[in-house]
C-alpha positions in Angstrom: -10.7 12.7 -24.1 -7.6 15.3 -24.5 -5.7 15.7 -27.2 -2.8 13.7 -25.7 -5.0 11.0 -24.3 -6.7 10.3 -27.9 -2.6 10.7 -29.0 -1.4 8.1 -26.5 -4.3 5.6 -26.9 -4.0 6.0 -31.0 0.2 5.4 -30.3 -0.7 2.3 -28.2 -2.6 1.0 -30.4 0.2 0.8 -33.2 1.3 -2.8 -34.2 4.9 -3.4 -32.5 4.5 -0.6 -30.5 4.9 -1.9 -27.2 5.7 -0.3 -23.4 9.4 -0.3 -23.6 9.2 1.1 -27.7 5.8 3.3 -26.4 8.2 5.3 -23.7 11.4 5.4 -26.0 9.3 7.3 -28.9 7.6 9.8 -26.0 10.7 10.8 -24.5 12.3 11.3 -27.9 9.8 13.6 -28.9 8.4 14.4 -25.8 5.1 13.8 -26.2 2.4 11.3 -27.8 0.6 13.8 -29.9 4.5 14.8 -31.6 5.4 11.4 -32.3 1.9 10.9 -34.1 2.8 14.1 -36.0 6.9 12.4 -37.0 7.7 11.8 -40.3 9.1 8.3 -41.3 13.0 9.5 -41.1 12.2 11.2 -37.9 10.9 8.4 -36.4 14.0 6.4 -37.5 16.1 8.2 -35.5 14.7 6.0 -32.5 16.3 3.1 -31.5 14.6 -0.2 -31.9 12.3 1.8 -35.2 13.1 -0.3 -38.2 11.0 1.2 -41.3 8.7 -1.6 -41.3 7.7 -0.2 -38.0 7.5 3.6 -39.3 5.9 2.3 -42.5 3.3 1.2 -39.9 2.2 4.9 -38.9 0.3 5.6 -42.4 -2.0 3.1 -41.6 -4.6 4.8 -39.8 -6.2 1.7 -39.0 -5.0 3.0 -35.5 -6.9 6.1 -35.4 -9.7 4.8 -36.0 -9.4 2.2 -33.2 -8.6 5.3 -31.3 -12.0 7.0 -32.1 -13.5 3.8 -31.1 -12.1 3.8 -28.0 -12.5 7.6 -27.2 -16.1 7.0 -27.7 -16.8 4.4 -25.4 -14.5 6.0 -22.5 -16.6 9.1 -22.4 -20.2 7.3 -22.8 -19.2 5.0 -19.8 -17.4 7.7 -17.8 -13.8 5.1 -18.3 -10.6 7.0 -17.2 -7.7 6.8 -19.8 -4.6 6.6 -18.2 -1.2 7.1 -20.1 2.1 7.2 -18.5 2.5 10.8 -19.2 -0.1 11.7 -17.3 -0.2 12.6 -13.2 -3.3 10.6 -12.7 -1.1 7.4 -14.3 -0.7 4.5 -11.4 2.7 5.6 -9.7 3.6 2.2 -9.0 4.1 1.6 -12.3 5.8 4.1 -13.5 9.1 2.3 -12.0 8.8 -0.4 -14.8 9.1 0.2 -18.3 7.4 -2.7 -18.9 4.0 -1.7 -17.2 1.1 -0.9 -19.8 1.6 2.4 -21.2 -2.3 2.8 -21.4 -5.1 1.7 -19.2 -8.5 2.0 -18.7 -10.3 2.4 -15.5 -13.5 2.7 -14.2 -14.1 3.5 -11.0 -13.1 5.8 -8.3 -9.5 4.3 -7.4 -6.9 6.2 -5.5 -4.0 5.1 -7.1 -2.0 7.1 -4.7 -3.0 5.3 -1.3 -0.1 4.3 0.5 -0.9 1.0 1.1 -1.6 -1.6 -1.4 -2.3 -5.5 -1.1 -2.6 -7.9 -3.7 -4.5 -11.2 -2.4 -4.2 -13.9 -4.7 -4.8 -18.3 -4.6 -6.2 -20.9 -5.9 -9.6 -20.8 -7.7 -10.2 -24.0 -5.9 -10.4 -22.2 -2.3 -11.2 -24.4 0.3 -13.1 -23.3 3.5 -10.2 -22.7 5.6 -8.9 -20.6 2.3 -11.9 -18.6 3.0 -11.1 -18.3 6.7 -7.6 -17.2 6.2 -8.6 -14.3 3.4 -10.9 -12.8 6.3 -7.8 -13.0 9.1 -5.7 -10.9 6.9 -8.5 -8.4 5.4 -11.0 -7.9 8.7 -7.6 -6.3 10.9 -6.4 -3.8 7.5 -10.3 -2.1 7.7 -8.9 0.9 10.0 -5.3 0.9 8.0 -6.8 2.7 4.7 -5.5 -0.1 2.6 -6.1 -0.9 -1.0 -7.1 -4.3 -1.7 -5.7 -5.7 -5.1 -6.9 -9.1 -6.6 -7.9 -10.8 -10.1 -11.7 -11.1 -9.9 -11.0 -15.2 -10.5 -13.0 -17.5 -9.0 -11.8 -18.7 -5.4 -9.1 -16.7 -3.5 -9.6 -13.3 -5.5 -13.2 -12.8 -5.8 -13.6 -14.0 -1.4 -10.5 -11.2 -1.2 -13.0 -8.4 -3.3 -16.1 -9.4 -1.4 -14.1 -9.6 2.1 -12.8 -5.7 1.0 -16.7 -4.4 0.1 -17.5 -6.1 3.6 -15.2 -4.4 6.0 -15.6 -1.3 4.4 -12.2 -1.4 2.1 -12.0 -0.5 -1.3 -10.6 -3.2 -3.9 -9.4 -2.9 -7.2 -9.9 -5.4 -9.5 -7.6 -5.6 -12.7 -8.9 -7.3 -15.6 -7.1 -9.7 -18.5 -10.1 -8.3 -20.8 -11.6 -5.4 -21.9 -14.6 -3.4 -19.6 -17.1 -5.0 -21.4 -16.3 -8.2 -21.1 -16.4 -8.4 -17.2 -14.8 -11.9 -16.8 -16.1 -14.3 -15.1 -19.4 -12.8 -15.6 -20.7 -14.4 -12.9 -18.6 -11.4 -10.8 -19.9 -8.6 -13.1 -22.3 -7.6 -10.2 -20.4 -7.8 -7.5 -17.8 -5.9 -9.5 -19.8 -3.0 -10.5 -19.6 -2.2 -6.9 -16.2 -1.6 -6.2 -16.7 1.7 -6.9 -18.8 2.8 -4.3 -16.6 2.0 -1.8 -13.5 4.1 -3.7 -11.8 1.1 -5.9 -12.9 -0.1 -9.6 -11.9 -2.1 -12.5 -8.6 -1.8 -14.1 -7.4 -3.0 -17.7 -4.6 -2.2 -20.5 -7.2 -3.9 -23.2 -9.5 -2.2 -25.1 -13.4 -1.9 -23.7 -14.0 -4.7 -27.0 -11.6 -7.2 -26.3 -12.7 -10.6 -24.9 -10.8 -12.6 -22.2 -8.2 -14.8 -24.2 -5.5 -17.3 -21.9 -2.5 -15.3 -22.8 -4.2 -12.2 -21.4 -4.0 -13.6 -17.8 -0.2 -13.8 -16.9 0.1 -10.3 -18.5 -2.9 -9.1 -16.3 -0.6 -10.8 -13.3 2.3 -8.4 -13.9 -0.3 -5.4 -13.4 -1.2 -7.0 -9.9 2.5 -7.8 -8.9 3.8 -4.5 -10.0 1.1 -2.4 -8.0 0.9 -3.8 -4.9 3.1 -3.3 -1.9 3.2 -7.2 -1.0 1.8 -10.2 -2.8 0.1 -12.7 -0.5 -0.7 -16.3 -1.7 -3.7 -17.3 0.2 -3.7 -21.4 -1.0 -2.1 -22.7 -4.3 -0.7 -25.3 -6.1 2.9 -25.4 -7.4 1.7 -24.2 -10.7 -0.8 -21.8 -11.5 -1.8 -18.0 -11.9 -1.2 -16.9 -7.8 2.6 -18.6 -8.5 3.2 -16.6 -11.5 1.8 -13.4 -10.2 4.1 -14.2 -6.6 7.5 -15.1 -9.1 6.4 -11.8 -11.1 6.6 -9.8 -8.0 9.5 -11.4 -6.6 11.6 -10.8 -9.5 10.0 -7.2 -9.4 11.9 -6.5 -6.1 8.6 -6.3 -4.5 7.5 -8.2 -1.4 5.9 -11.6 -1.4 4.0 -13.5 1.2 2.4 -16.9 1.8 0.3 -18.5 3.8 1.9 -22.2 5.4 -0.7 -24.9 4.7 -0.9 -28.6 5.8 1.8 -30.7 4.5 0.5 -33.0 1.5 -2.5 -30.7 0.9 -2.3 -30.0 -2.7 -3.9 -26.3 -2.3 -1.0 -25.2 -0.5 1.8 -26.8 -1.8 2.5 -23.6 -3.7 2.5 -21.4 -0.5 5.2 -24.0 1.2 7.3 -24.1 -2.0 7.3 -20.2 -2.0 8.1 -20.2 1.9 10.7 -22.7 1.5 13.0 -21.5 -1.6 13.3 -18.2 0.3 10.9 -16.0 -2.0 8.0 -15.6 0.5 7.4 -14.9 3.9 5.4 -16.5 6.3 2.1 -14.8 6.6 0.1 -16.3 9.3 -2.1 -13.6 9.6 -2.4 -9.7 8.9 -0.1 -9.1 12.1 2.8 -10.4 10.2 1.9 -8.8 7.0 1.9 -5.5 9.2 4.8 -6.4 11.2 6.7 -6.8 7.5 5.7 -3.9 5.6 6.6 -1.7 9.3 2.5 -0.5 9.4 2.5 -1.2 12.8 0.7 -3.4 15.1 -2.1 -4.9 14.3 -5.6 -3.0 15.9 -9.1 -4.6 15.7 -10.7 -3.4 13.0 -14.5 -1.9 13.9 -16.9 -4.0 15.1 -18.8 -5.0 12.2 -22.4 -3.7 12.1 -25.3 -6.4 12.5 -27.4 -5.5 9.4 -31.1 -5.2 9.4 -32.7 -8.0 7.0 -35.9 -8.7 5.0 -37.8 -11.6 6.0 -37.1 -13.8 2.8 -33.2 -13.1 3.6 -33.7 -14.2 7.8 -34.9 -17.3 6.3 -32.1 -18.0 3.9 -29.9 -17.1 6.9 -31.7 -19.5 9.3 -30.9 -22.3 6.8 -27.5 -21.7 7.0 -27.3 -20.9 10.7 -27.1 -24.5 11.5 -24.8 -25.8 8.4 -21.4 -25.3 7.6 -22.6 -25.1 3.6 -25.1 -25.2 1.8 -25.5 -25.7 -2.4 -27.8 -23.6 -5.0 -29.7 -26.8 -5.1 -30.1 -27.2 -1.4 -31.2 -23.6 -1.0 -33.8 -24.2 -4.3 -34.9 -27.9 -2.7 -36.0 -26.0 0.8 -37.1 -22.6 0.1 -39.1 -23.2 -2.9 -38.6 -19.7 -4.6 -37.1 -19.2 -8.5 -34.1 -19.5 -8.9 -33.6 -15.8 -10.1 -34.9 -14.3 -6.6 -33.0 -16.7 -4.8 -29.6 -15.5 -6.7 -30.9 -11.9 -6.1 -30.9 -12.4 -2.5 -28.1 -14.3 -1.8 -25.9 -11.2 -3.8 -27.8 -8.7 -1.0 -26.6 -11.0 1.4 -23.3 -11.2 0.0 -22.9 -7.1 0.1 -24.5 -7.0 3.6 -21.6 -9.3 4.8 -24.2 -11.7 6.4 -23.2 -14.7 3.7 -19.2 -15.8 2.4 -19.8 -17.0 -1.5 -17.7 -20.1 -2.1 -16.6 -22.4 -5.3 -19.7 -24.6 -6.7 -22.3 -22.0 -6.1 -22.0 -23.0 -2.4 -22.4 -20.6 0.9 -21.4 -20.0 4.5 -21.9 -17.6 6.9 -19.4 -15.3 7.3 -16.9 -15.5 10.5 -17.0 -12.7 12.8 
């Protein structure tokens, strides 16, 4: 960790120092490390820097958190990365209310042209499922970055649809690295890497997944992406707050029409409707909108070569539109820890489509 990471980190870390006061102090004294090295009256010169605030500097509670941090970023090869920097998301840099500091592991280009942020319900129904594959699959030649929550639903079938045409995915986190949440998705997670995307966070690596942390982890997702789809979702909800974030960002939003009635996309119409969506049917109209051009078929997806306890789980779904944990356990007769080790291979390999319940499809196409 530099000098001015440790600096930045130790200044974020401050109590009441937050983005908007963070940039303020740096471009008043132009960097982190020289407002860590202000006296009191100097930083009272900064608007919005009461002396309870200054008083808060000789605490060096925050250096110590610092340390902390500093340590675990360098044992788990975790990028720090502060708004002063060049390797600093440049999305974000047009709000001054984007995280000053984040962590990220993973190898992320945060300079890829093209970002989407895929986001629904955790309640994603089989034709949810479908419609996350129509707008990934045709993007696979396109070099785009796929953006999502790791939730259940929606955002994990828009990570696991990335990883299986070949794109990378970038999941950003309302916790700290490690507290991978839901840990259910900490495998799958841990491989966004090797396909060039990661885990993003502002917490701390300690810091456990708390309900307020969600909305704020939304903002991330609105702010970085090009477009905001909302595959299914209710009128309430965190794929509506991340979609209003955006909107009121002056970034674009679209949504997916669903059934009228249908609870799961009454959100999607309601965004459609009041004017602050539009109309994705599928990824030609998401291309068509952000001028990427027309839509080409993506490459023909490889058939992969599998072991024989995987053909058989295959061959019990080849003739079922789903199947359970239980039904799998009931048939094939094999612990329950091989069985979850195989249907993750056969989640990576594409072969299998993970959805809410512990419950599995084969994947279209």
């Amino acid at each position: 960790m530099s000098s001015e990471e440790y600096a930045a980190v130790a200044l974020s870390r401050v109590p009441a120092i937050g983005p908007k006061l963070f940039r303020s102090l740096v471009n008043h004294f132009g960097t982190a490390s020289a407002v860590l090295s202000a006296r009191p009256s100097e930083l009272l010169e900064v608007d919005g820097i009461a002396e309870k605030t200054a008083a808060q500097f000789a605490d060096k509670r925050y250096l110590r958190e610092a340390d902390r941090i500093g340590e675990y970023c360098s044992a788990h090869r975790v990028n720090i990365l502060h708004v002063g920097s060049d390797a600093y998301p440049a999305p974000l840099r047009e709000f001054d209310t984007a995280p000053p500091v984040l962590y990220h592991e993973g190898r992320t280009d945060f300079l890829a042209p093209r970002m989407v942020a895929i986001v629904g319900t955790r309640r994603m129904s089989s034709l949810g499922a479908r419609q996350v594959e129509r707008l990934i699959d045709p993007l696979a030649a396109r070099g785009v970055l796929i953006v999502s929550g790791l939730a259940y639903g929606v955002d994990i079938a828009a990570h696991r649809r990335a990883l299986h045409v070949g794109l990378p995915t970038l999941a950003v986190l309302g916790s700290g690295l490690q507290h991978i949440y839901p840990r259910e998705h900490a495998a799958v997670a841990r491989k966004f890497a090797e396909r060039g995307g990661g885990l993003l966070t502002e917490y701390p690596p300690w810091q456990s997944p708390e309900r307020e942390h969600f909305p704020a982890r939304n903002r991330i997702v609105a702010m970085l992406a090009d477009i905001t789809v909302v595959v299914e979702s209710d009128t309430s909800g965190g794929s509506m707050i991340t979609a209003n974030m955006a909107h009121g960002y002056g970034r674009m939003v679209g949504a997916c029409p669903g059934r009228g009635g249908d609870a799961r996309t009454a959100g999607c119409n309601a965004l459609i409707r009041s004017g602050r969506a539009q109309l994705i049917d599928g990824a030609d109209d998401l291309l068509k909108l952000l001028n990427w051009g027309p839509s080409t078929a993506g490459p023909q997806l490889q058939l992969f070569d599998l072991t024989p306890d995987e053909q058989t789980l295959v061959k019990l779904l080849d003739n079922q539109e789903v199947l359970a944990i239980d039904d799998f356990l009931r048939r094939l007769r094999v612990p329950p820890a091989t069985l979850a080790a195989t249907l993750l291979t056969l989640e990576m390999k594409g072969a299998i489509t993970a959805l809410p319940g512990h419950r599995y499809r084969m994947s279209a196409g």
